[in-house]
Wavefront OBJ file of the C-alpha trace (Angstrom):
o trace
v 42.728 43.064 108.891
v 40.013 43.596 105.924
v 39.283 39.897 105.707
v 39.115 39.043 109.694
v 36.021 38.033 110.610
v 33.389 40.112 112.968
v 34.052 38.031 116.061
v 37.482 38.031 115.823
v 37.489 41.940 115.172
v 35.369 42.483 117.907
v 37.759 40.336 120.202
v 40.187 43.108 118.965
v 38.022 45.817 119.847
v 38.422 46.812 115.825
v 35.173 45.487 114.372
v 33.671 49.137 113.949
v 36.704 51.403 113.390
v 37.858 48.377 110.849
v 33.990 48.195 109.119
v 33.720 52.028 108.935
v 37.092 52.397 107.225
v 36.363 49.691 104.850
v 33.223 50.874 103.844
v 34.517 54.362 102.484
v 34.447 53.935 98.732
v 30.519 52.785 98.767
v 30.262 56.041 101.079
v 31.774 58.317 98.960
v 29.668 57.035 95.975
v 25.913 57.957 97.653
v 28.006 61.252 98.697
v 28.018 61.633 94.691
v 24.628 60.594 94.373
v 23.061 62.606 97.172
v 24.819 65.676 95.435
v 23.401 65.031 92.377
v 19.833 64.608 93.995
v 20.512 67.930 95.809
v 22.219 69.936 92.922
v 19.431 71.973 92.016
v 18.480 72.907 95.623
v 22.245 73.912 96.113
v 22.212 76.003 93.178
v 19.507 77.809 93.997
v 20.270 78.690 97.774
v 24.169 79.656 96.605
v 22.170 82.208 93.941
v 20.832 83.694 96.357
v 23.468 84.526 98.282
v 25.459 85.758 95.321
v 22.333 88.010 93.792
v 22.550 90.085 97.462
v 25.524 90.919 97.476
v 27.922 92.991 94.733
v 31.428 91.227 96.333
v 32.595 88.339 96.737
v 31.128 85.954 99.898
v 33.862 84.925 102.883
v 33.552 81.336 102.988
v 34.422 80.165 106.395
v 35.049 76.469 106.775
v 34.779 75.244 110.066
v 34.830 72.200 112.576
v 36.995 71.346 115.606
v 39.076 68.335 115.626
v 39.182 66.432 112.740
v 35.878 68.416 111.565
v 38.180 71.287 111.155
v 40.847 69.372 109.023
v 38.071 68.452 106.624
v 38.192 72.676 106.265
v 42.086 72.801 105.998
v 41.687 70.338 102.875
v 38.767 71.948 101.427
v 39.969 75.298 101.368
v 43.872 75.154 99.553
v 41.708 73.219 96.612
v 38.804 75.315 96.179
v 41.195 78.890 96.201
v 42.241 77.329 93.322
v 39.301 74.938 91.712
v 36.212 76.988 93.152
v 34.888 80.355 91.847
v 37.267 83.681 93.011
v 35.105 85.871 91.643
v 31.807 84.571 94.013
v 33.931 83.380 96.985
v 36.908 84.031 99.499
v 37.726 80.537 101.246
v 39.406 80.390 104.699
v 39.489 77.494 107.212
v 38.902 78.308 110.755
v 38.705 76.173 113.538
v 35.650 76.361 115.767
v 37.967 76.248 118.898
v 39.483 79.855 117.653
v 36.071 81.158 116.610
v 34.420 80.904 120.089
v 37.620 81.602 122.277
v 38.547 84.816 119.799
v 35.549 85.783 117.849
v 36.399 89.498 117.256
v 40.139 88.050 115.880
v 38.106 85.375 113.173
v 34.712 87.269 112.369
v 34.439 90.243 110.405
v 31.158 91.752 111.419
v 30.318 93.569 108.184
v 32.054 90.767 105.345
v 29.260 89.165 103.886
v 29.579 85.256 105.200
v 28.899 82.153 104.240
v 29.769 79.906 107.364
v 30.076 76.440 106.408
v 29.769 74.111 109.626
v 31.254 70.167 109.480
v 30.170 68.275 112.183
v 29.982 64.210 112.139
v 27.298 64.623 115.630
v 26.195 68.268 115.236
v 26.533 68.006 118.890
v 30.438 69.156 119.963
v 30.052 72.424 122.342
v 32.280 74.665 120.201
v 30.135 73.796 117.076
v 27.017 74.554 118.416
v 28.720 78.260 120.141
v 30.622 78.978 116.681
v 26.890 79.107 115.280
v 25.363 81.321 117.655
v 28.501 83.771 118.270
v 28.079 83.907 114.349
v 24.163 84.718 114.060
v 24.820 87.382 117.126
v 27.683 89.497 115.434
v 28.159 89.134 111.680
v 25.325 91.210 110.160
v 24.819 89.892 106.749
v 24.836 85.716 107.814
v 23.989 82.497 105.780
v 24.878 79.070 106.815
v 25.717 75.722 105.056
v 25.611 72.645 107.768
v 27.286 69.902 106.641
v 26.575 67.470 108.743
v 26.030 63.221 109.609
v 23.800 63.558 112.141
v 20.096 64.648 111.209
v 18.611 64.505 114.642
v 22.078 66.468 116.166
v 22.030 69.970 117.733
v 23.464 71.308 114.100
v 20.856 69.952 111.963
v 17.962 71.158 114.215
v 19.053 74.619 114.694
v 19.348 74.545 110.871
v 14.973 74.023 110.397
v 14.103 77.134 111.027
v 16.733 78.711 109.201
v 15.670 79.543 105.301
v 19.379 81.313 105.555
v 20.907 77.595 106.675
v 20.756 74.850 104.275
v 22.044 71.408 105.443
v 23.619 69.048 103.245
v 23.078 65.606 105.043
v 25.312 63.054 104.719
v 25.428 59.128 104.206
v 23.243 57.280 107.265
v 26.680 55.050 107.908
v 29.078 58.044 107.955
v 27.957 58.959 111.292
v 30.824 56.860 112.410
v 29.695 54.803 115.813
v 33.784 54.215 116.295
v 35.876 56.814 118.533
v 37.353 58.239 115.102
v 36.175 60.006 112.575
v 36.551 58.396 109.187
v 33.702 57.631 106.834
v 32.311 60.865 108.383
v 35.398 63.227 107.673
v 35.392 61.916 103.812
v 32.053 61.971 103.112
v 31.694 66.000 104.109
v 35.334 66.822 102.550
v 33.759 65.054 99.385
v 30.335 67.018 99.441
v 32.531 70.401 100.272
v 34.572 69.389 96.838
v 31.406 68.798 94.830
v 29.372 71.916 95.888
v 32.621 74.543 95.448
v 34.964 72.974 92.454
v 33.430 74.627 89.527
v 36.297 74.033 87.703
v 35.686 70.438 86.663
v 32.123 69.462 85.451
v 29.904 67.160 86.318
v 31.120 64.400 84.565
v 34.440 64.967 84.946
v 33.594 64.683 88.976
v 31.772 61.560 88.381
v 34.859 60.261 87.285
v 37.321 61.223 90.139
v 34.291 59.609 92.811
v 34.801 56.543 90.413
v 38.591 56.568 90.156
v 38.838 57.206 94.072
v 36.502 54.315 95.303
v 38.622 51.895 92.829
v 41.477 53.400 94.890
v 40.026 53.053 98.145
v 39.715 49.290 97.173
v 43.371 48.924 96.473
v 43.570 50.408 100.085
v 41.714 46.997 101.422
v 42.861 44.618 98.715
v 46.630 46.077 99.708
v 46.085 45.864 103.698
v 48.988 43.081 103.723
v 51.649 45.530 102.283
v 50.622 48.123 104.798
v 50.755 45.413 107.726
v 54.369 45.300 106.754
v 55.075 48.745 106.885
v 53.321 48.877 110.366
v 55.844 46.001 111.537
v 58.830 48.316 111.292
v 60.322 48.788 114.801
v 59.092 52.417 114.611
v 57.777 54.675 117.522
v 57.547 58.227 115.392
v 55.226 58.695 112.247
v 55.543 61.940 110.090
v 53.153 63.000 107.390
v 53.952 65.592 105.100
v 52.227 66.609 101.774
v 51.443 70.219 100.279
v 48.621 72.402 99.328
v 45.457 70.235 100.040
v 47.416 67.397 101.002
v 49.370 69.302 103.323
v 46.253 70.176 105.212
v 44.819 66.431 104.762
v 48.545 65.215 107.252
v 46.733 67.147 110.514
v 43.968 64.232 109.440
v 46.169 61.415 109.161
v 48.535 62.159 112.050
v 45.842 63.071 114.451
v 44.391 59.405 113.399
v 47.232 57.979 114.719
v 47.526 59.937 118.069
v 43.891 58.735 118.782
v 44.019 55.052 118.216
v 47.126 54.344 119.634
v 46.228 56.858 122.768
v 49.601 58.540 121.974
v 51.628 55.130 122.518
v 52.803 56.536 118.981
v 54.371 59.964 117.929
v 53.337 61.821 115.476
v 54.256 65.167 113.612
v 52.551 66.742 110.272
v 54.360 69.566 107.992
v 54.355 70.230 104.568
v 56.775 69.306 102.398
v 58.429 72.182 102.139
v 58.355 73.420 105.626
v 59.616 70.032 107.316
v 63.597 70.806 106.720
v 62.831 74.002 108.993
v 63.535 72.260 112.225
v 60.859 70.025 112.520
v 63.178 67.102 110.330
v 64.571 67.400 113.617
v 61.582 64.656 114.768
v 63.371 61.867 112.895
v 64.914 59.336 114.465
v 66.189 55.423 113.677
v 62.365 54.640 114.771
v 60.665 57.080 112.363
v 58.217 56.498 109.594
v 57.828 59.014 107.161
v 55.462 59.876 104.260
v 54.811 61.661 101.770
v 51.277 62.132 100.222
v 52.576 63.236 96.573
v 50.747 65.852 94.910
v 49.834 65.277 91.013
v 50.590 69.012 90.123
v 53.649 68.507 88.259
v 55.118 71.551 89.672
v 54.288 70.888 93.072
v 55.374 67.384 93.247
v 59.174 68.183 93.088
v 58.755 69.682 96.251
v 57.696 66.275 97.773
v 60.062 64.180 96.032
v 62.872 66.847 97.062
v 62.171 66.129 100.537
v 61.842 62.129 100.386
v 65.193 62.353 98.418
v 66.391 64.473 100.984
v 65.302 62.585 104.215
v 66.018 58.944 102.269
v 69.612 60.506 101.785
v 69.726 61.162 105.373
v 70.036 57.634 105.538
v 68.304 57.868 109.584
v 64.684 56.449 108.847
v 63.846 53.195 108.117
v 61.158 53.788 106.302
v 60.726 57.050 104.113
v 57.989 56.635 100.961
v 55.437 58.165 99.132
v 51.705 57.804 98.522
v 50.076 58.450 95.516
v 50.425 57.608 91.248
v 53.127 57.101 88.983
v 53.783 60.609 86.874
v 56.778 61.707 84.812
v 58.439 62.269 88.346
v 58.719 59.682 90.548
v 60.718 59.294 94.050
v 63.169 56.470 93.617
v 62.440 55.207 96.420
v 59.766 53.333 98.525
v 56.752 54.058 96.755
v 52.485 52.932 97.871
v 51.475 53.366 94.538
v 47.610 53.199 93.331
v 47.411 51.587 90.563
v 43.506 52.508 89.933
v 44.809 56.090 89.998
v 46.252 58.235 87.337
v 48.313 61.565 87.362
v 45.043 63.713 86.108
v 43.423 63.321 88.986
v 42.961 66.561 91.256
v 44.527 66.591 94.446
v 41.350 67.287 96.402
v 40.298 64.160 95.264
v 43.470 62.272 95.683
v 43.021 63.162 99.473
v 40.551 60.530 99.095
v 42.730 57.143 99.238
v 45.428 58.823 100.780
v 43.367 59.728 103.949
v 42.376 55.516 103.904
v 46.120 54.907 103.538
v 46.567 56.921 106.899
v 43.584 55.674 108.016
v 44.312 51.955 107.908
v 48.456 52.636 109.265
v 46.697 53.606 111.975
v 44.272 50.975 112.345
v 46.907 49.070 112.196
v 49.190 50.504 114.709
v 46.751 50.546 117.339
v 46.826 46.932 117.384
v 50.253 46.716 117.390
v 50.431 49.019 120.720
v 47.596 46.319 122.113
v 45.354 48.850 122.275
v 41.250 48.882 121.152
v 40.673 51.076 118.213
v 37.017 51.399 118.738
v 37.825 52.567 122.547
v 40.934 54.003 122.532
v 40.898 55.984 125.400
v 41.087 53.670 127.987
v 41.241 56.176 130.526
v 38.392 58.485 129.147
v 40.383 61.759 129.147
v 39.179 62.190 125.369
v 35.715 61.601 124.044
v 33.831 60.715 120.644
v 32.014 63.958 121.280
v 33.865 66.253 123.568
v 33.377 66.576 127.112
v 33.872 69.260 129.647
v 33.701 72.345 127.493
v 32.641 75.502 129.066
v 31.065 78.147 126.532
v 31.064 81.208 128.272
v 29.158 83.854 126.967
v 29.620 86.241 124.091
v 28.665 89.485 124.757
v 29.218 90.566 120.851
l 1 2 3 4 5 6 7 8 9 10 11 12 13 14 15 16 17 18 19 20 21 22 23 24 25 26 27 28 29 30 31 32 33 34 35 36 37 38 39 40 41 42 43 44 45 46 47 48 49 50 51 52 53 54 55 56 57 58 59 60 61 62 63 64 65 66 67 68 69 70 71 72 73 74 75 76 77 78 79 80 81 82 83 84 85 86 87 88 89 90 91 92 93 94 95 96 97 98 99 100 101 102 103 104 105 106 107 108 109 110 111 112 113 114 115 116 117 118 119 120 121 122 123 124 125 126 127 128 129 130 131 132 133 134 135 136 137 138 139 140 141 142 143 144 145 146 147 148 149 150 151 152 153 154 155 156 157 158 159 160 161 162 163 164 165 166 167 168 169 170 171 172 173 174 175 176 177 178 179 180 181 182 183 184 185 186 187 188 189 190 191 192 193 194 195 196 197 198 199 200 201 202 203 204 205 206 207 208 209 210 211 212 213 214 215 216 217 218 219 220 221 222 223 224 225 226 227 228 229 230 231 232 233 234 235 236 237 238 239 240 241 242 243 244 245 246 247 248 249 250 251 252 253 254 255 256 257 258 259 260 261 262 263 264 265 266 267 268 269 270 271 272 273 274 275 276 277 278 279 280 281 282 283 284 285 286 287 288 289 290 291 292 293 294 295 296 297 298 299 300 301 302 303 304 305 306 307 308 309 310 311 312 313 314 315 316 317 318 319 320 321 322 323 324 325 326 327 328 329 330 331 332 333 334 335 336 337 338 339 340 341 342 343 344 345 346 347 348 349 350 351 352 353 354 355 356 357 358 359 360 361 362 363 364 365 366 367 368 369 370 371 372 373 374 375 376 377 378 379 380 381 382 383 384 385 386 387 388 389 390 391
């Protein structure tokens, strides 16, 4: 698919979803670089906010759609990888913020509200922001964001208690789905909050992960064969970061095929509680395996399990060789290596997912840079009505 030509992509209806994917690993290295140029600036601002107050900052993380699972990534790794003692991380959807405010905002808990947004311009987005600056008292905002000229950025100006982070030019995806865009800003998220790893040490993963998002394109053929499987069901499961990073790669799925394709995410450990129930003869199932050495028996428990099950055709996981490996079907980067943080390894796993579903939108004869043929869903959503908060 990597090594079609434009015109033939673009007789597909793929050119841009297929470009946008395949560009990823040069993305995620200016992400690195525009950190780097930014450091200082991000130091300074996140100061601030820590010399004001004597407890530790609520870090909200918030986007709808797949802006949101960029937050349900984020936050797992950082509890662990960013610093307790400055910062309380929590992903919340901007759908639940503006419908329930009073059940997601705490009006007097110091907050850091940290906005993803590929266009800046989705309703919720725009409402979570002002619900936000009308009832918590003690307010400062991080945008995250693709778009500079989008409703996001703006509002950020005039805001010395908003600092955006911009992002690459070409991760404001022009496809239907997010993908450069939801990297890039999980990648930036990871760099500003992991102070666990250094600097160098981070240069590393962003060097490690681009080889592996390579591999992704140089390996298209061996996913094209997966995607030939007489399947009609997908299932992603992983756990902790990667857990959150299967709402991603599922929901890619239910876009570009339109929902010709079922889908289900879970983590590893909660699948056996009834949702196993999804697989079927037609089912693929994987498993994004996590490099914690404790947490990776869980994954490999469950691809035993289901493999044992003997039902779906195709059951394998995604990630690097370690001491503890599933015996079974196995996508494994070679580029990678067992040290590597999950937060980062969410980085060609999320292209894995991204490409199966590339992929499988063709299969269903469908358009992956218009996959909504009938326009019920949107690049930027339509429809919303934000009714007004009262506080």
């Amino acid at each position: 698919m990597f090594n079609k030509t434009d015109d033939d992509l673009t007789k597909m209806g793929a050119v841009i979803t297929t470009r946008e994917i395949q560009q990823e690993p040069e993305l995620w290295e200016e992400a690195w670089q525009n950190y780097q140029a930014t450091k200082a600036t991000i130091t300074e601002f996140l100061e601030k906010i820590e010399n004001e107050f004597n407890e530790p900052v609520r870090v909200i993380f918030t986007g709808a759609g797949s802006s949101a699972y960029v937050g349900d990534t984020a936050a797992p790794y950082l509890t662990e990888n960013g610093d307790r003692k400055r910062f309380r991380f929590e992903a919340i959807d901007t759908t639940k913020i503006v419908s329930t405010p009073k059940q997601y905002l705490e009006k007097d808990t110091p907050t850091l509200l940290v906005s993803f947004a590929r266009s800046g311009n989705s309703p919720e987005s725009v409402a979570t922001v002002d619900i936000a600056e009308k009832y918590v008292r003690h307010l400062y905002q991080l945008t995250i964001t693709c778009a500079p000229e989008g409703k996001l950025a703006q509002h950020a100006q005039s805001d010395e208690n908003n600092l955006v982070l911009m992002q690459p030019a070409r991760s404001n995806d022009k496809g239907f789905a997010m993908t450069g865009s939801f990297s890039c800003m999980l990648l930036t998220a990871l760099l500003v909050f992991d102070v666990k790893h250094t600097d160098d040490q981070k240069e590393s993963y962003v060097k490690a992960i681009s080889k592996m998002g390579h591999e992704v394109i140089d390996r298209v053929d061996e996913i094209q064969k997966i995607v030939d499987t007489d399947f009609e069901r997908i299932v992603y499961l992983g756990s902790g970061a990667l857990g959150g990073l299967t709402r991603e790669t599922q929901l890619k799925v239910l876009e570009l095929t339109a929902g010709q394709k079922a889908t289900v995410f879970d983590t590893s450990m909660g699948f056996r509680h009834g949702p196993k129930s999804f697989v079927n003869e037609k089912t693929l199932l994987f498993d994004f395996v996590s490099n914690e050495a404790y947490t990776r028996q869980y994954d490999v428990d469950i691809l035993d399990e289901v493999a044992g099950d003997e039902i779906a055709p195709v059951v394998m996981g995604v990630g690097v060789k370690s001491d503890n490996n599933f015996a079974g079907a196995n996508f494994t980067f070679a580029n990678g290596n067992d040290q590597i943080p999950d937060g980062y390894m969410a980085f060609p796993d999320v292209m894995f997912g991204q490409t199966v579903a590339l992929l499988s939108s063709i299969k269903v004869n469908n358009t992956p840079d218009t996959p909504s043929a009938t326009g019920t869903v949107n690049r930027v959503v339509k429809g919303v009505t934000i009714h007004d908060f009262k506080g």
